[in-house]
DSSP file (Angstrom, degrees, kcal/mol; ACC not computed):
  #  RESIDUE AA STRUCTURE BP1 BP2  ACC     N-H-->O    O-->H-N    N-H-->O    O-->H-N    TCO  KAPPA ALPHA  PHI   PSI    X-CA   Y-CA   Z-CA
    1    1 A X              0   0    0      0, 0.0     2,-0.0     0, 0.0     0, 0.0   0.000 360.0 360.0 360.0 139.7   71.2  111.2  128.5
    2    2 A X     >  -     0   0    0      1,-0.1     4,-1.7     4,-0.0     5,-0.1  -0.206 360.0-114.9 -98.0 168.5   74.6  110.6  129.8
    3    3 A X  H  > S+     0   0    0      2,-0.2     4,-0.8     1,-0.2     5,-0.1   0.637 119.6  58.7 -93.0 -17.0   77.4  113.5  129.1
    4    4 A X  H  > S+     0   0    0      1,-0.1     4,-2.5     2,-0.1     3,-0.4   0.969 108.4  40.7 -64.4 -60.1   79.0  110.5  126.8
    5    5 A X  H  > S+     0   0    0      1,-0.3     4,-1.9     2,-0.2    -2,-0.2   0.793 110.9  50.2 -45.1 -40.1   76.1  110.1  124.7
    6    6 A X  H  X S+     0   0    0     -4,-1.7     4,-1.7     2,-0.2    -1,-0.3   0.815 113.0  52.2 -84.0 -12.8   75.0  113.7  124.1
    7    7 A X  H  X S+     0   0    0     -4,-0.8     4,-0.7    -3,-0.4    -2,-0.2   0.972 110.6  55.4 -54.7 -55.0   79.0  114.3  123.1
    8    8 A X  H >X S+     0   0    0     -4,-2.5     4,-2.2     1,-0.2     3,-1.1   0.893 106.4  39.5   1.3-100.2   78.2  111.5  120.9
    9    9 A X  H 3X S+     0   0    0     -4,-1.9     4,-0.9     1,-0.2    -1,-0.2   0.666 114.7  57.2 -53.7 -37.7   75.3  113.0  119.1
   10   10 A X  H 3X S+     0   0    0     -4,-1.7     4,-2.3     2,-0.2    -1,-0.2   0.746 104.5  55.0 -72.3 -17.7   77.4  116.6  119.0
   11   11 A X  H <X S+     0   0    0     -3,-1.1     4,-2.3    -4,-0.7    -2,-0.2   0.984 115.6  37.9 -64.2 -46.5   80.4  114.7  117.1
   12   12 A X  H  X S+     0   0    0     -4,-2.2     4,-1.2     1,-0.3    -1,-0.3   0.574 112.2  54.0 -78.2 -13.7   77.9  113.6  114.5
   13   13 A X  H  X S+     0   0    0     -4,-0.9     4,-0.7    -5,-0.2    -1,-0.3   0.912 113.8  47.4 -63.0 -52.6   75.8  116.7  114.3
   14   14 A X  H  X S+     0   0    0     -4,-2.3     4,-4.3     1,-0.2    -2,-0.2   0.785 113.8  45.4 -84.5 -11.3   79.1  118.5  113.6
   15   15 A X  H  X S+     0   0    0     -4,-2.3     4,-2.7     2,-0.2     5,-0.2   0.972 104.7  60.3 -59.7 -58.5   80.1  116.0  111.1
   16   16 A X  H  X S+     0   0    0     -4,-1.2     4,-1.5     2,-0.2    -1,-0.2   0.768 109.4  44.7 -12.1 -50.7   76.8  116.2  109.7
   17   17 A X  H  X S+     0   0    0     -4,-0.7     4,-3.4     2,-0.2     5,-0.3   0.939 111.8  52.6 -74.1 -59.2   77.7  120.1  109.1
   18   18 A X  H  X S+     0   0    0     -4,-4.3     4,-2.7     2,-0.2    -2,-0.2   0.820 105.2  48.5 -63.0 -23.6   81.0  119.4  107.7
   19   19 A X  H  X S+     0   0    0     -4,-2.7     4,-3.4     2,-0.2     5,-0.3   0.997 114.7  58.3 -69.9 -76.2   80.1  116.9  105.0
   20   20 A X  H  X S+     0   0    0     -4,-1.5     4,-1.0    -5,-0.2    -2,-0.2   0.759 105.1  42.2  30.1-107.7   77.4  119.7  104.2
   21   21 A X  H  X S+     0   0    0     -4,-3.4     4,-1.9     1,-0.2    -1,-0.2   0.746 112.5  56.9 -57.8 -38.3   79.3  122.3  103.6
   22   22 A X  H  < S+     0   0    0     -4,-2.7     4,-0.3    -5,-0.3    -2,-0.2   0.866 104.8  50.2 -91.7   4.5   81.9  120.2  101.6
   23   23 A X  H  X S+     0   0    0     -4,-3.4     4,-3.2     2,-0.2     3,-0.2   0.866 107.2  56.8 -63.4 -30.1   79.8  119.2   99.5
   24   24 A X  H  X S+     0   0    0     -4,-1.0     4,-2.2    -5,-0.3     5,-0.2   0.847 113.0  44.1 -44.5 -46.9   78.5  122.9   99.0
   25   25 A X  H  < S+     0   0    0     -4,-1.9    -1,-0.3     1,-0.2    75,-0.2   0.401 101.6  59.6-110.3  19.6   81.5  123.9   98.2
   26   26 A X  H >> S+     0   0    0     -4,-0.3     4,-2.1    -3,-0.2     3,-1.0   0.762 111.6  51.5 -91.0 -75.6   82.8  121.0   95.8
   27   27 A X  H 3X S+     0   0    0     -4,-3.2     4,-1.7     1,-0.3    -2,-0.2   0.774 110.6  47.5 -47.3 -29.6   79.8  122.1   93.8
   28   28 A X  H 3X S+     0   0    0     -4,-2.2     4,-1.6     2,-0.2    -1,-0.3   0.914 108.8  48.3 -47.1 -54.7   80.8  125.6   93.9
   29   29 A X  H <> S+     0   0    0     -3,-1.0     4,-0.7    -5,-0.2    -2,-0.2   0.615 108.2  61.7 -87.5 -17.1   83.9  125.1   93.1
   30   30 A X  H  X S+     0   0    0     -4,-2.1     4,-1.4     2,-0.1     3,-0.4   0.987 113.3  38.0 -34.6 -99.7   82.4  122.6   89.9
   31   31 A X  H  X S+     0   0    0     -4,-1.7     4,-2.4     1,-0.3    -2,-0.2   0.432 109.6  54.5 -82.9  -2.1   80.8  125.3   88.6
   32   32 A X  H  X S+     0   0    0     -4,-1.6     4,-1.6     2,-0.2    -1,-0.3   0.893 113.8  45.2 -78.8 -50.5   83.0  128.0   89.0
   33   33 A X  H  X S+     0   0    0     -4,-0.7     4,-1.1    -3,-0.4    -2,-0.2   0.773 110.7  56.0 -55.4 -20.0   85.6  126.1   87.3
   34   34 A X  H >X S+     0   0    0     -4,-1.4     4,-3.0     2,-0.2     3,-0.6   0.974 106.0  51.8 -59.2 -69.7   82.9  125.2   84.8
   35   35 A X  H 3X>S+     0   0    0     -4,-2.4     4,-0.6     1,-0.3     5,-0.5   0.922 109.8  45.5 -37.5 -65.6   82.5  128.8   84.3
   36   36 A X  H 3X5S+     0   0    0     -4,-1.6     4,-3.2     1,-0.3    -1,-0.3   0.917 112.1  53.7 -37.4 -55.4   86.5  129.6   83.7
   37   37 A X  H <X5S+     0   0    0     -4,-1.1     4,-1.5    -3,-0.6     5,-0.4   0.999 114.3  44.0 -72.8 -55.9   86.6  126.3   81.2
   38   38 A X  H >X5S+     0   0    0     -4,-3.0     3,-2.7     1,-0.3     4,-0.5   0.626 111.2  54.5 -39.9 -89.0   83.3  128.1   79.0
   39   39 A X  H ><5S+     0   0    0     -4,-0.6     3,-1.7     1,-0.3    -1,-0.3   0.570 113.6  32.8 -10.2 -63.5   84.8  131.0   79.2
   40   40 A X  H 3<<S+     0   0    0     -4,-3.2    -1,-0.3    -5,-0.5    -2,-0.2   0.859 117.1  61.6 -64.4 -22.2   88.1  129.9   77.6
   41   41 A X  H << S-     0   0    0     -3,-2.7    -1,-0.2    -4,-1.5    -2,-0.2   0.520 123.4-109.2 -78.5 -41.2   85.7  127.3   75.4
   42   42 A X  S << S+     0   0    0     -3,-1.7    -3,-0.1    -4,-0.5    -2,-0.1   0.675  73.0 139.4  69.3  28.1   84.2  130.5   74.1
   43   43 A X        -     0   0    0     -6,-0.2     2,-0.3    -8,-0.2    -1,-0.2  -0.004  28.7-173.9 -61.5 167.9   81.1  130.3   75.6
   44   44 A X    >>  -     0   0    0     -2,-0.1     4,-2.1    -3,-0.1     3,-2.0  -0.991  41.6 -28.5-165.0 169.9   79.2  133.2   77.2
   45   45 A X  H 3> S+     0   0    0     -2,-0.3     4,-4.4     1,-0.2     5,-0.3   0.288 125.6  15.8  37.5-133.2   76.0  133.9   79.4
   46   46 A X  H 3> S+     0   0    0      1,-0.2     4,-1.3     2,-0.2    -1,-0.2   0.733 133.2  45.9 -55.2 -31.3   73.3  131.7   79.0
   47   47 A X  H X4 S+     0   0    0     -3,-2.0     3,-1.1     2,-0.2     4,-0.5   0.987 112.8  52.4 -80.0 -59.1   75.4  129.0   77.3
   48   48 A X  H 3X S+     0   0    0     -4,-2.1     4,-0.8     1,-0.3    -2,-0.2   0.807 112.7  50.3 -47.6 -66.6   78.5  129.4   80.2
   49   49 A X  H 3X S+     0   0    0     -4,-4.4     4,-3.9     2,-0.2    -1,-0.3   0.797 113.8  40.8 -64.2 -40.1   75.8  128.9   82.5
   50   50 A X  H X< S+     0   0    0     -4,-1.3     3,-3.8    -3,-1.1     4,-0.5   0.797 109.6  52.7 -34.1 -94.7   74.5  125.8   80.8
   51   51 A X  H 3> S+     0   0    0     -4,-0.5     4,-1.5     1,-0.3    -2,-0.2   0.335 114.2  49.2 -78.5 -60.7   77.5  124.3   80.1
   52   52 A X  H 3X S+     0   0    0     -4,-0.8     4,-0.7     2,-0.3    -1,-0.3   0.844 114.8  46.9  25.3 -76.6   78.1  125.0   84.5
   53   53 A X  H XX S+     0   0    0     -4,-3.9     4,-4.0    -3,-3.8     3,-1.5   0.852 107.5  51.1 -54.0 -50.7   74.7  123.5   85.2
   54   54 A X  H 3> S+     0   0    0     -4,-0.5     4,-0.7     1,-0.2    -1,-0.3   0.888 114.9  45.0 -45.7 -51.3   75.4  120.7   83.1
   55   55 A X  H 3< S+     0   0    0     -4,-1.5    -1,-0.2    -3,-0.3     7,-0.2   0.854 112.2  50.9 -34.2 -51.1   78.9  120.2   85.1
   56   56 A X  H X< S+     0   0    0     -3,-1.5     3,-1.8    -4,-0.7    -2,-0.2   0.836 114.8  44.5-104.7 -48.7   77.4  120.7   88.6
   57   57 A X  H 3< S+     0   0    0     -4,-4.0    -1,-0.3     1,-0.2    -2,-0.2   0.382 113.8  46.6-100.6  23.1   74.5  118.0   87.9
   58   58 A X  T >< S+     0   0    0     -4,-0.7     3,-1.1    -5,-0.4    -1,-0.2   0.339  70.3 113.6-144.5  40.4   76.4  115.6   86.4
   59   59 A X  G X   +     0   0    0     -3,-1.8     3,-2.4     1,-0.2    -2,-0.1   0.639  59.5  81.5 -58.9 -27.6   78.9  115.7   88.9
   60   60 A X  G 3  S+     0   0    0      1,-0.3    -1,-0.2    -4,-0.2    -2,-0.1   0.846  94.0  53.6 -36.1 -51.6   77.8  112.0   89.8
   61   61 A X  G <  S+     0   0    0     -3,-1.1     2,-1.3     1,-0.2    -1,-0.3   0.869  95.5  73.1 -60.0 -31.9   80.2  111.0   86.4
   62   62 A X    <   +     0   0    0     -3,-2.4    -1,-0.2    -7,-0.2     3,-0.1  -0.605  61.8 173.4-100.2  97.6   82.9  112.8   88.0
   63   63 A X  S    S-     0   0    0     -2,-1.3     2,-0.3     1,-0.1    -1,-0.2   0.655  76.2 -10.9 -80.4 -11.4   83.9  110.4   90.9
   64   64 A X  S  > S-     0   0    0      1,-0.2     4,-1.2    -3,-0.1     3,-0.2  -0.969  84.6 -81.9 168.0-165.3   86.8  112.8   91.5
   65   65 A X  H  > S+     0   0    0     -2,-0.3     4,-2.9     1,-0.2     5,-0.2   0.876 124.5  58.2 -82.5 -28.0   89.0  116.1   89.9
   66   66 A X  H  > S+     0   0    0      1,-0.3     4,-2.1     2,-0.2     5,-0.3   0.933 114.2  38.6 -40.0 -68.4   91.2  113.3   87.4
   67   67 A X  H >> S+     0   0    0      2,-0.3     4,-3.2     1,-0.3     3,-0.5   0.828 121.8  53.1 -37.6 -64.2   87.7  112.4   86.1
   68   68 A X  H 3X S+     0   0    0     -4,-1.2     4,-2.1     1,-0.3    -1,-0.3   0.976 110.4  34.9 -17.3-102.0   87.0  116.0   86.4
   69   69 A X  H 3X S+     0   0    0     -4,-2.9     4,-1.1     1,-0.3    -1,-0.3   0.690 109.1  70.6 -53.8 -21.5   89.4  117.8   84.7
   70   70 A X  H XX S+     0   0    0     -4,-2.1     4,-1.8    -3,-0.5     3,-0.7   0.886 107.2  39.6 -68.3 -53.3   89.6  114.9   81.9
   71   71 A X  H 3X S+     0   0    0     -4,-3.2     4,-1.2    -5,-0.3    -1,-0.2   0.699 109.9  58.4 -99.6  10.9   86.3  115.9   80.6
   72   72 A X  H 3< S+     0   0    0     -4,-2.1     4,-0.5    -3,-0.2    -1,-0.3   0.791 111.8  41.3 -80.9 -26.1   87.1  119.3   81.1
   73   73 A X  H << S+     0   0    0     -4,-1.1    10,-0.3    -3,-0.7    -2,-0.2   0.697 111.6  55.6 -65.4 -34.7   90.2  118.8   78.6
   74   74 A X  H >X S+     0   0    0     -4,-1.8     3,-3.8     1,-0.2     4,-1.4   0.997 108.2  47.9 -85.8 -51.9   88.3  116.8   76.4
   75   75 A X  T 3< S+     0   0    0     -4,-1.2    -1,-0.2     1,-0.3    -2,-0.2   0.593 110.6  46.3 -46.6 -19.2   85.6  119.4   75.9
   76   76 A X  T 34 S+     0   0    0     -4,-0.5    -1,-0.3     2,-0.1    -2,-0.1   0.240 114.2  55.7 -97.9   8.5   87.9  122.5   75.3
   77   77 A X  T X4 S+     0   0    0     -3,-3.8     3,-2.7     2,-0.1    -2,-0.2   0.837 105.6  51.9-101.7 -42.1   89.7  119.6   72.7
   78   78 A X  T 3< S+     0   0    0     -4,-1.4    -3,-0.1     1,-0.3    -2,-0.1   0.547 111.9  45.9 -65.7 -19.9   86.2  119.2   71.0
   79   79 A X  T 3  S-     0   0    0     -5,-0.3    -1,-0.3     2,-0.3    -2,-0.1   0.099 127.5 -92.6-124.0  20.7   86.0  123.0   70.5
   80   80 A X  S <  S+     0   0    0     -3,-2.7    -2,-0.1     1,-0.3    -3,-0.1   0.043  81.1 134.6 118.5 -43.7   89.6  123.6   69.1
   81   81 A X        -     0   0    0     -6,-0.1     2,-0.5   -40,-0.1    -2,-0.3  -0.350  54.9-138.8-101.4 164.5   91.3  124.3   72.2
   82   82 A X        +     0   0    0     -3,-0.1     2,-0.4    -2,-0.1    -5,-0.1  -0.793  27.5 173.0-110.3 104.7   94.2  123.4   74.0
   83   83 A X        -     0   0    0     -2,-0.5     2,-0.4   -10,-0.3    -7,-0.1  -0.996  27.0-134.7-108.7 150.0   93.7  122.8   77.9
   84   84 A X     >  -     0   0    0     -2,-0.4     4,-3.1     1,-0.1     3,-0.1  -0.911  10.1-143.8 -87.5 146.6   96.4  121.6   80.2
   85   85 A X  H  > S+     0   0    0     -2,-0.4     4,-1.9     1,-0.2    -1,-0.1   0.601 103.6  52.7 -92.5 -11.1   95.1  119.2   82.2
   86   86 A X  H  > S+     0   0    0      1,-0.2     4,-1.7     2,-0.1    -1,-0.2   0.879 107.7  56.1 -88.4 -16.2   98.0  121.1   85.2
   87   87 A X  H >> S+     0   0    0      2,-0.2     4,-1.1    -3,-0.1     3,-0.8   0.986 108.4  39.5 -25.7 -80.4   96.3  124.3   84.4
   88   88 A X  H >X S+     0   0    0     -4,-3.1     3,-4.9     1,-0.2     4,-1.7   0.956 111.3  61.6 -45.5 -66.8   92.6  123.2   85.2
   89   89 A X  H 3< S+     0   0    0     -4,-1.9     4,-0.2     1,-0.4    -1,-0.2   0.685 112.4  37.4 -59.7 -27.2   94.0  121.3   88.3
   90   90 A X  H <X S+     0   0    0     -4,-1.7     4,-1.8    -3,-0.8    -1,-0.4   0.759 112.6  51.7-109.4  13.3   95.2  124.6   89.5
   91   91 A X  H <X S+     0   0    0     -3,-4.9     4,-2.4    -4,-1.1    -2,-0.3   0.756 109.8  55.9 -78.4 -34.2   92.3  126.7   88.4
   92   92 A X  H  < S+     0   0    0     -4,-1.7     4,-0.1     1,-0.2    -3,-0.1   0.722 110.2  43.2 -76.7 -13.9   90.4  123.7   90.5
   93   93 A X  H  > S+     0   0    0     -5,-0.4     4,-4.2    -4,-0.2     5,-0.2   0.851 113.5  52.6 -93.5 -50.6   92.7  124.6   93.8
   94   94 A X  H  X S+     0   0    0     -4,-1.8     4,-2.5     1,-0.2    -2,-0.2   0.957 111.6  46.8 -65.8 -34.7   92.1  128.4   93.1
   95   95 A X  H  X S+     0   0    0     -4,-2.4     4,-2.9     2,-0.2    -1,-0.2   0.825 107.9  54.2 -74.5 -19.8   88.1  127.8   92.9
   96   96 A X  H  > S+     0   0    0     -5,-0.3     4,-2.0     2,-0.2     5,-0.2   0.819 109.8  45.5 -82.1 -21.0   87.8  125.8   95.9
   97   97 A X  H  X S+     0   0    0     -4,-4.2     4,-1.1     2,-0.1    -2,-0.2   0.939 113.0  48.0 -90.4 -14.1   89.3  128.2   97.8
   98   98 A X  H >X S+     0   0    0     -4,-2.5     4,-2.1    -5,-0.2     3,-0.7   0.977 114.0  57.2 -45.1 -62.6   87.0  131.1   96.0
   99   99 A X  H 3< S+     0   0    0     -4,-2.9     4,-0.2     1,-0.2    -1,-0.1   0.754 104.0  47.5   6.3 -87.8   84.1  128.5   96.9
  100  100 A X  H 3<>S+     0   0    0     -4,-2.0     5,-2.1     1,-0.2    -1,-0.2   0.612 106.6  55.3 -54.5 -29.1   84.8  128.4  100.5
  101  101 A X  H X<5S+     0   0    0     -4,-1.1     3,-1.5    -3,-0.7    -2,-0.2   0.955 108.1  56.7 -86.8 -40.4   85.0  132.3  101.0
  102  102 A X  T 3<5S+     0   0    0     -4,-2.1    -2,-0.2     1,-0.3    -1,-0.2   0.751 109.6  35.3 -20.1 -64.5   81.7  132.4   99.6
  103  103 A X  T 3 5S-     0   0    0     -4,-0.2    -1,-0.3     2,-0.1    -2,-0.1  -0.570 116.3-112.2-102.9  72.0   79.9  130.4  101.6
  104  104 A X  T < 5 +     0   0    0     -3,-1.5     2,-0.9     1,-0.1    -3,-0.2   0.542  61.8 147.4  47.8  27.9   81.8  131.5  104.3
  105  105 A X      < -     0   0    0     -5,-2.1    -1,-0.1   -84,-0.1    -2,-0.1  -0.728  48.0-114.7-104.6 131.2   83.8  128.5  105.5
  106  106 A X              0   0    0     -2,-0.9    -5,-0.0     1,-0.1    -1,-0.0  -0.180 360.0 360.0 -66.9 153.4   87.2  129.0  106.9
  107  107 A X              0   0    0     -7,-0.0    -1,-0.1    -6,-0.0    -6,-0.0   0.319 360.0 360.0-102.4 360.0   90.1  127.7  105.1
């Protein structure tokens, strides 16, 4: 194997990693923010943690934070409450970087 090829094969290994990891930490940062919204929602425990799970696997719906934070607004509307939508969006900045110190990925 030529010194191009196995460079090659190292780009894409380390891509491999990074894609990985953000994905990790997209989900993290889902359900930590999940957490935040119960919380304010008036959730606790076993239900915050649902209401999370629910977040973090059916992240598929959320094709990115708009999407996101829109059904995080509409759910805290459904239970009375008032989120703004620039609120979440920096509770979303302050949980990705909580995320990332988590699983250990430099910022």
């Amino acid at each position: 194997m030529s010194g191009f090829d196995e460079r090659e094969r190292n780009f894409e290994k380390k891509f491999e990693r990074d894609q990985e990891l953000a994905f990790k930490a997209k989900a993290r940062r889902n359900k930590l923010a999940a957490l935040w919204v119960a919380e304010r929602i008036g959730l606790s425990g076993a239900a915050a943690e649902t209401y999370a799970r629910g977040i973090v696997e059916g992240e598929v719906r959320h094709h990115g934070d708009d999407d996101l934070i829109a059904h995080f607004v509409r759910d805290a509307r459904a239970k009375g409450v008032s989120l703004d939508p620039a609120r979440v969006r920096t509770e979303l900045a302050r949980c990705h970087a909580e995320a990332k110190k988590q699983l250990g990925i430099p910022t």
